[in-house]
Each structure stands twice: as structure tokens, then as C-alpha cells.
C-alpha positions as YAML, in Angstrom:
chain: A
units: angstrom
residues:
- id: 1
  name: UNK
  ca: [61.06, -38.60, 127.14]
- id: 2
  name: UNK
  ca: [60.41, -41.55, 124.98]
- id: 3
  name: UNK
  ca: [63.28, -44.38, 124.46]
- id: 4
  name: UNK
  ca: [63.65, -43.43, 121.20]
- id: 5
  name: UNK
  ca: [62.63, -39.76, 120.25]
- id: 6
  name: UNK
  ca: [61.12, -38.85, 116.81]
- id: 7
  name: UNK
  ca: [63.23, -36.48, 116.01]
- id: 8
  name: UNK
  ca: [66.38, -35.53, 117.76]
- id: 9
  name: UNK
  ca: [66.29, -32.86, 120.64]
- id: 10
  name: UNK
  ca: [68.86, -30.16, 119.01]
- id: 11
  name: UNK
  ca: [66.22, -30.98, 115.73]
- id: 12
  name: UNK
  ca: [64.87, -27.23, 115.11]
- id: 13
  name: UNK
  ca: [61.65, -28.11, 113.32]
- id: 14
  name: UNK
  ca: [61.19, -26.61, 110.05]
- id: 15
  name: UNK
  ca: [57.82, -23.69, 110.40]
- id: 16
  name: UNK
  ca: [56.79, -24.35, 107.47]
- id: 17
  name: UNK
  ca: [57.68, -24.68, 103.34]
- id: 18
  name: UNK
  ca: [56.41, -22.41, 100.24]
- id: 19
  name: UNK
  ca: [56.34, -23.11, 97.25]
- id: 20
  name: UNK
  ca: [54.61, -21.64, 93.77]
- id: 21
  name: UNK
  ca: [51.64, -23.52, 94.19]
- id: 22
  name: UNK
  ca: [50.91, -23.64, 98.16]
- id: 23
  name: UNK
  ca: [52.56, -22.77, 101.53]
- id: 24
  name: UNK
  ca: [52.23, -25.14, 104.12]
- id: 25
  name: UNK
  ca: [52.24, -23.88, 108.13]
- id: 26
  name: UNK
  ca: [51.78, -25.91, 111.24]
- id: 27
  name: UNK
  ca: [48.11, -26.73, 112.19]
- id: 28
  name: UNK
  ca: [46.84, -24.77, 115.01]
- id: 29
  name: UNK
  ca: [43.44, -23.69, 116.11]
- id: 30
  name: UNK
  ca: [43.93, -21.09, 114.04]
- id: 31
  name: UNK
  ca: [42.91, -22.75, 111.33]
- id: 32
  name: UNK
  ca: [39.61, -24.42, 113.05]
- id: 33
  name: UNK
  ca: [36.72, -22.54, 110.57]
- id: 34
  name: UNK
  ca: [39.16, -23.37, 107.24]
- id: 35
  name: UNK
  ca: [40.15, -26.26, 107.65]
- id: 36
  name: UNK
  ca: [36.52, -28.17, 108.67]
- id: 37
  name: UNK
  ca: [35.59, -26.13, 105.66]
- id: 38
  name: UNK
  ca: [38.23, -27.62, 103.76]
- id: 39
  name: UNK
  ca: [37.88, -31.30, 104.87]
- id: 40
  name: UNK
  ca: [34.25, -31.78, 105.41]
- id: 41
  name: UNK
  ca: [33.38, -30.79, 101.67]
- id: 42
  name: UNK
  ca: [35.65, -33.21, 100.49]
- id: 43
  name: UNK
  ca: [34.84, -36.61, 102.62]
- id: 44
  name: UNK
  ca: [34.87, -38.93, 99.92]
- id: 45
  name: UNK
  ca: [38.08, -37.41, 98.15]
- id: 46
  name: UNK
  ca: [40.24, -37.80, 101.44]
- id: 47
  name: UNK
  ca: [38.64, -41.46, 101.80]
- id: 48
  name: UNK
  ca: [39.98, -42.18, 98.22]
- id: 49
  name: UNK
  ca: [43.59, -40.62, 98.43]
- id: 50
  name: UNK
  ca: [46.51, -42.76, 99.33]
- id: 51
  name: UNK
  ca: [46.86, -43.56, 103.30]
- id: 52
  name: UNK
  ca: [43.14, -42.21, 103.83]
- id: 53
  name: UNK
  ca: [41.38, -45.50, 102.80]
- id: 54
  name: UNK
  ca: [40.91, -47.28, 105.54]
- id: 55
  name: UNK
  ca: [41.21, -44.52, 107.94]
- id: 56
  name: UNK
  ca: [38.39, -43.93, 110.12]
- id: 57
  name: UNK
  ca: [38.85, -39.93, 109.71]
- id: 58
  name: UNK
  ca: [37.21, -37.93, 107.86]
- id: 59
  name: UNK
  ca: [34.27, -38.74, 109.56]
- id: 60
  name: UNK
  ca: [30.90, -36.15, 110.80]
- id: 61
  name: UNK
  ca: [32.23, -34.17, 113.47]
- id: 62
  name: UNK
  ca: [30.98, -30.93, 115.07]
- id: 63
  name: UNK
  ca: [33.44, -27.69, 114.32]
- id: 64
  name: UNK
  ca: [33.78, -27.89, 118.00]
- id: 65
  name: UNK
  ca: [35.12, -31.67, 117.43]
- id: 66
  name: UNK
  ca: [37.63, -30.37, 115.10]
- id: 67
  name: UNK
  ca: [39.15, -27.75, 117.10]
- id: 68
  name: UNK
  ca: [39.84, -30.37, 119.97]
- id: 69
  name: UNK
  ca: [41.43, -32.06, 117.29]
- id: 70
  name: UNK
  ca: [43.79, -29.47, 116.13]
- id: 71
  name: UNK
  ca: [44.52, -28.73, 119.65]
- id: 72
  name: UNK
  ca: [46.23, -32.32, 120.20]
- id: 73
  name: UNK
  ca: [47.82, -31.87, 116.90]
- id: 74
  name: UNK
  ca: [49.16, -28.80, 118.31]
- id: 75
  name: UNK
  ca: [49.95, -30.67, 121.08]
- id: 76
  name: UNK
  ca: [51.79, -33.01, 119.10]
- id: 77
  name: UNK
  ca: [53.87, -30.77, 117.42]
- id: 78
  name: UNK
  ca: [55.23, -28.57, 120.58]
- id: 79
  name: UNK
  ca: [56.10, -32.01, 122.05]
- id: 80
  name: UNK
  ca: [57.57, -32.87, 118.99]
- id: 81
  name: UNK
  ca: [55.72, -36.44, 118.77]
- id: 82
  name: UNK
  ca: [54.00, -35.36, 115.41]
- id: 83
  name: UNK
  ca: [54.15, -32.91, 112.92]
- id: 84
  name: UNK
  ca: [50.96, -31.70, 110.72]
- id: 85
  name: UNK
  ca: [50.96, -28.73, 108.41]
- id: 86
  name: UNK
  ca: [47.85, -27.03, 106.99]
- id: 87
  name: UNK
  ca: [48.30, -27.12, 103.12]
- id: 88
  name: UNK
  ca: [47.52, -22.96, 102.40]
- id: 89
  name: UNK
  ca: [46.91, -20.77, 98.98]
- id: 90
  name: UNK
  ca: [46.96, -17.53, 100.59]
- id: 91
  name: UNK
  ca: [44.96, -17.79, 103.63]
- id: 92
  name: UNK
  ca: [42.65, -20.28, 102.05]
- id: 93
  name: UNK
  ca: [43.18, -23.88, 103.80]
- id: 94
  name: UNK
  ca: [43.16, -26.35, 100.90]
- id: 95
  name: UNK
  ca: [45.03, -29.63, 102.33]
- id: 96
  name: UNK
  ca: [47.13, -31.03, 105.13]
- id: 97
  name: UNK
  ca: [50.17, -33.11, 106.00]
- id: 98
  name: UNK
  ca: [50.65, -35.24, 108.71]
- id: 99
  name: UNK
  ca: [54.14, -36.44, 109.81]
- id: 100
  name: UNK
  ca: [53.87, -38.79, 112.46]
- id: 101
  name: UNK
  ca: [56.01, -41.77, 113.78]
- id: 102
  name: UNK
  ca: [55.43, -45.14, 111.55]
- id: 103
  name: UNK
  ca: [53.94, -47.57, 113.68]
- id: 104
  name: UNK
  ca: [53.34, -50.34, 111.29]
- id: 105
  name: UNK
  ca: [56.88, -50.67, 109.19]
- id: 106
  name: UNK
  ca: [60.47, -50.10, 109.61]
- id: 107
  name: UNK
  ca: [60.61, -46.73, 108.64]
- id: 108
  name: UNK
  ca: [61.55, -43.25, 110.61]
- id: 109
  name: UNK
  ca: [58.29, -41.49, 109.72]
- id: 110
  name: UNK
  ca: [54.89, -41.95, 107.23]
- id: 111
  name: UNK
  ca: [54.00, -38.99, 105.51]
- id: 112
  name: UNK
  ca: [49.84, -38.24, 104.64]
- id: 113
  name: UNK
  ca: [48.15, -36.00, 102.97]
- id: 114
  name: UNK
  ca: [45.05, -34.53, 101.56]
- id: 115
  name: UNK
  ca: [43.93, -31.63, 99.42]
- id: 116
  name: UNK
  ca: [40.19, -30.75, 99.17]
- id: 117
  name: UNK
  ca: [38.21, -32.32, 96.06]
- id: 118
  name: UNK
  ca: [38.18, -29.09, 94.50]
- id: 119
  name: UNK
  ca: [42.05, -28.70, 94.26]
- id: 120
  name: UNK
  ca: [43.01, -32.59, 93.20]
- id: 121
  name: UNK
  ca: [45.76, -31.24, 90.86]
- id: 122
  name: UNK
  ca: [47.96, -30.25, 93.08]
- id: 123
  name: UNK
  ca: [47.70, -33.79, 95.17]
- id: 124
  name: UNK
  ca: [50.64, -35.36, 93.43]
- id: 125
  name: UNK
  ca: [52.75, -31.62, 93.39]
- id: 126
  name: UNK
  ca: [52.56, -31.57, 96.94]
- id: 127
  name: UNK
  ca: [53.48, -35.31, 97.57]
- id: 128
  name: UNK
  ca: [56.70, -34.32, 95.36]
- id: 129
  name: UNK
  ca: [57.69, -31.03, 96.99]
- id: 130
  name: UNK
  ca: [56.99, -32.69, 100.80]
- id: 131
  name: UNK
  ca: [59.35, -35.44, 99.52]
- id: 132
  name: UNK
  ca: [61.63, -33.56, 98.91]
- id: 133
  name: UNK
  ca: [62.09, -31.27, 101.95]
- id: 134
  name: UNK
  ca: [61.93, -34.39, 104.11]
- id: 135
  name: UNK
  ca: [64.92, -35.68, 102.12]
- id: 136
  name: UNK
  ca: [66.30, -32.06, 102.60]
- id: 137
  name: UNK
  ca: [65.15, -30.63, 106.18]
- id: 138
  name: UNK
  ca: [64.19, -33.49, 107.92]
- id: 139
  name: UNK
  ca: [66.57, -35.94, 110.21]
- id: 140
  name: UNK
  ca: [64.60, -38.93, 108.78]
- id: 141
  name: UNK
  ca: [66.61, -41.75, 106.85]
- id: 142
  name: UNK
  ca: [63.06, -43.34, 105.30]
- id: 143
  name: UNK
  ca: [59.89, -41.86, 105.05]
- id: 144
  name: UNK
  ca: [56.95, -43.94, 104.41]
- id: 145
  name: UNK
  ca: [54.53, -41.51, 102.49]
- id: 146
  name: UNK
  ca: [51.73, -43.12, 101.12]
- id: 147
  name: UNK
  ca: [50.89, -42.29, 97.36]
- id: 148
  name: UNK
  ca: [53.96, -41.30, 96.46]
- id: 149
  name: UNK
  ca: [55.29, -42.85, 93.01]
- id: 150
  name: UNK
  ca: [58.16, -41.48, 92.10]
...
């Protein structure tokens, strides 16, 4: 167990939030054929949102890449090192949320996310409802999330 945990051990992790305009759910393989759908048809719209600029992902990956990938994000979350959510309208996967320790500031946790290019109006709706239910659910005192004006 690390020195200092991310979140608290008696912490029960929230499953999920809904909302009007989305759901969100934790990331699983699952989600493996949705979710490269979602991301690789919108490349240069994650690249452009706030805390994807100079990230190295989304890059080309095989769908067989991607699942490895949501596996250690599933990973993540059962060992409660990192959280990410697939953004959802219905069963359609149209975003995600990472919540992961903040490595480079003083802060408990940074907050990222995306939404596919097709469905940029509800970027800044779910930046606003995530910052509120980690004000509200979470055990975090600050929250970096990047693109959030408020």
C-alpha cells in the first residue's frame, strides 16, 4: 500500500453519475469496440481539448492496443490508484474521464476529459457536472481539472 493512498481505504468509490445529458460508468473492456470508435474518429479534437495537448495519447493503436489499455485502467480502478469513467448517451460511448493522482502540482487529483468531435457541446457540461460531484462525492480537497473555467 502506497505511503500516501489516493483515496482513503473506507472511500466507497462512486459507480458512476447521470445526468440529463450523459451517464458516465467505469471503463472496462466492456467498452473496447465503443470507445476506439469513439476516440479514434476524433484524434485531433482530443489533441485540442484542455489537458490533451501535449499528451502523447490519442495516438494509432490497434483495437487490440486499446483493450490492453482499458484493462490497466481497470486495473487502476479495482486498486483504487485511478479512476476513469466512459462518458455514455445510452449505450453509445461518447467521452471519458480520467481521475488520476496529480503528479505535477500540489493538488489531491487532476481531472481529464474528452468527448468525441461530434458531441463538442457537451465538453464544457460535463467539465461542470464532474466538478461538481468531485466537490460532492469525492474525498479530494483540490482537484486540478484541466479546462475548467468556472
Amino acid at each position: 500500500m502506497p505511503e500516501h493512498p489516493f483515496v482513503p481505504a473506507d472511500f466507497a468509490v462512486p459507480g458512476g453519475l447521470a445526468t440529463a445529458l450523459f451517464r458516465l460508468e467505469p471503463l472496462g473492456p466492456e467498452h473496447n469496440e465503443r470507445d476506439y470508435a469513439a476516440w479514434s474518429s476524433s484524434i485531433d479534437h482530443i489533441h485540442a481539448s484542455p489537458g490533451f495537448e501535449a499528451w502523447r495519447w490519442p495516438h494509432e493503436m490497434t483495437i487490440e492496443e486499446n483493450l490492453r489499455d482499458l484493462e490497466g485502467h481497470a486495473r487502476d480502478f479495482v486498486n483504487r490508484t485511478g479512476f476513469t469513467y466512459s462518458v455514455l448517451d445510452g449505450d453509445d460511448v461518447i467521452g471519458c474521464l480520467y481521475i488520476y493522482p496529480d503528479r505535477e502540482g500540489d493538488a489531491d487529483a487532476r481531472a481529464r476529459s474528452w468527448v468525441r468531435a461530434d458531441r463538442a457541446d457537451l465538453d464544457l457540461p460535463l467539465r461542470r457536472a464532474v466538478h461538481d460531484w468531485l466537490e460532492a462525492a469525492w474525498p479530494f480537497e483540490r482537484v486540478e481539472y484541466d479546462g475548467l473555467d468556472r
